[in-house]
N, C-alpha and C positions, 0 to 999 in steps of 0.2 A: 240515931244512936249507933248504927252496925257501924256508916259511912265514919262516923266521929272514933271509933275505934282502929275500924281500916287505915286511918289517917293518923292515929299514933303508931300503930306499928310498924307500919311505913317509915315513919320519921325516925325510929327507935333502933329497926335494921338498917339505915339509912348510918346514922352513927357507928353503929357496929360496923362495919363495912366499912367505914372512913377510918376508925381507929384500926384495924386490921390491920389494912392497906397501910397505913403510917408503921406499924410493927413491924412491916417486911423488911427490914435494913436489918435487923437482927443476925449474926453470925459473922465469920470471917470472911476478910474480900480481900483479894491479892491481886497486885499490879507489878508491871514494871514501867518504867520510863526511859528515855535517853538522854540524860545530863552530861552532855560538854563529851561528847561521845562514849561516854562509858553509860554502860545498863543500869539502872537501880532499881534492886528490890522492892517493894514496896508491901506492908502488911496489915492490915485495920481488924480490928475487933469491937462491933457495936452490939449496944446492949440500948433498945429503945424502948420508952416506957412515954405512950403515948406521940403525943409531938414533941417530945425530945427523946436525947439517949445519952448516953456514957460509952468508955469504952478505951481504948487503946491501942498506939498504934505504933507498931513495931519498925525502926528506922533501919538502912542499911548495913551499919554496923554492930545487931542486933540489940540496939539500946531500945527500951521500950520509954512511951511518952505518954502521958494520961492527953485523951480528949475530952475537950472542954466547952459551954455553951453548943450543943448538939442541938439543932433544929431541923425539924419534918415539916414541911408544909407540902400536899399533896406528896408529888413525885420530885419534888424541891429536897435537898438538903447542904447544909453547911457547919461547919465546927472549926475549931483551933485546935491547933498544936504548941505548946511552951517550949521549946528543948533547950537543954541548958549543956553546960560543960563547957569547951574551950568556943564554940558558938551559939552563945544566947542570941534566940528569935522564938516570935511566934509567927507559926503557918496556917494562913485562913484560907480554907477550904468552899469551893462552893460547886454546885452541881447539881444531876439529877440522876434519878434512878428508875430502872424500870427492867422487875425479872430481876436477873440473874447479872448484872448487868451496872454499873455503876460510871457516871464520868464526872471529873473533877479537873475544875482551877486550880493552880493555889500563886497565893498572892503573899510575901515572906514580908515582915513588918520586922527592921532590924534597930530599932529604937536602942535596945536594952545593945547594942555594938557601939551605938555614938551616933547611928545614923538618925537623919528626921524620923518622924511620927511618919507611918504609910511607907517609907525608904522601902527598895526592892523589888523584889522582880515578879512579873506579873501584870495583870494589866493596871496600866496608870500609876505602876510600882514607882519605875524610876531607880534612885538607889545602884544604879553602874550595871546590874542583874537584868539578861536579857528578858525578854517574855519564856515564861513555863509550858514547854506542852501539856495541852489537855492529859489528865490522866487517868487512863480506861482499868475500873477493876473489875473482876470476877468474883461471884460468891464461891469459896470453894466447901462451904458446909451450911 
């Protein structure tokens, strides 16, 4: 019986501890990049509930963009971006995190411009758009 208990709460912290660990993306992360020689800001606001999240993320020209389809898997994450105005695209996101600490693809899908389905730049983008440097964020809260 003790062993048979031992062995739920094992399993039980075990869970806790994996849902935790998924929670940590939670707060703001900031990056910059170098696009076509100029620096760009970069601003994210995740709010994780569980193996997903929400959340926001603030572009160059401080327009802000809702984040969408938000996945945790271990130290796995990815999501989109929609932006709209004079360039509609969605930007998929992929990457990993660990700490303080955060790197990112992103892969621009410019369908909603006239371009093919996947169009853009990124790997296997295509779309005229060279490949994207990796993008390193900081948690800054």
């Amino acid at each position: 019986m003790r062993i048979k208990i031992l062995a739920i709460t094992v399993l039980v912290l075990g869970v806790m501890l994996a849902t935790a660990w998924s929670a940590d993306i939670t707060g703001t992360w900031k990056g910059s990049m170098d696009m076509m020689g100029q620096s760009m800001e970069l601003s994210f606001t995740f709010k994780a509930d569980g193996n997903t999240f929400t959340g926001t993320s603030m572009g160059p020209q401080g327009n802000e963009n809702p984040i969408s389809d938000g996945k945790i898997d271990g130290d796995k994450i990815s999501f989109s971006i929609k932006t709209t105005g004079q360039m509609e695209m969605t930007i998929n996101y992929k990457g990993t995190y660990s700490g303080d600490e955060m790197k990112l693809t992103m892969e621009f899908d410019m369908s909603g411009m006239g371009a093919p389905p996947g169009g853009g730049g990124g790997p296997g983008g295509g779309g005229g758009m060279p490949p994207m440097p990796e993008l390193v964020l900081k948690r800054v809260n």
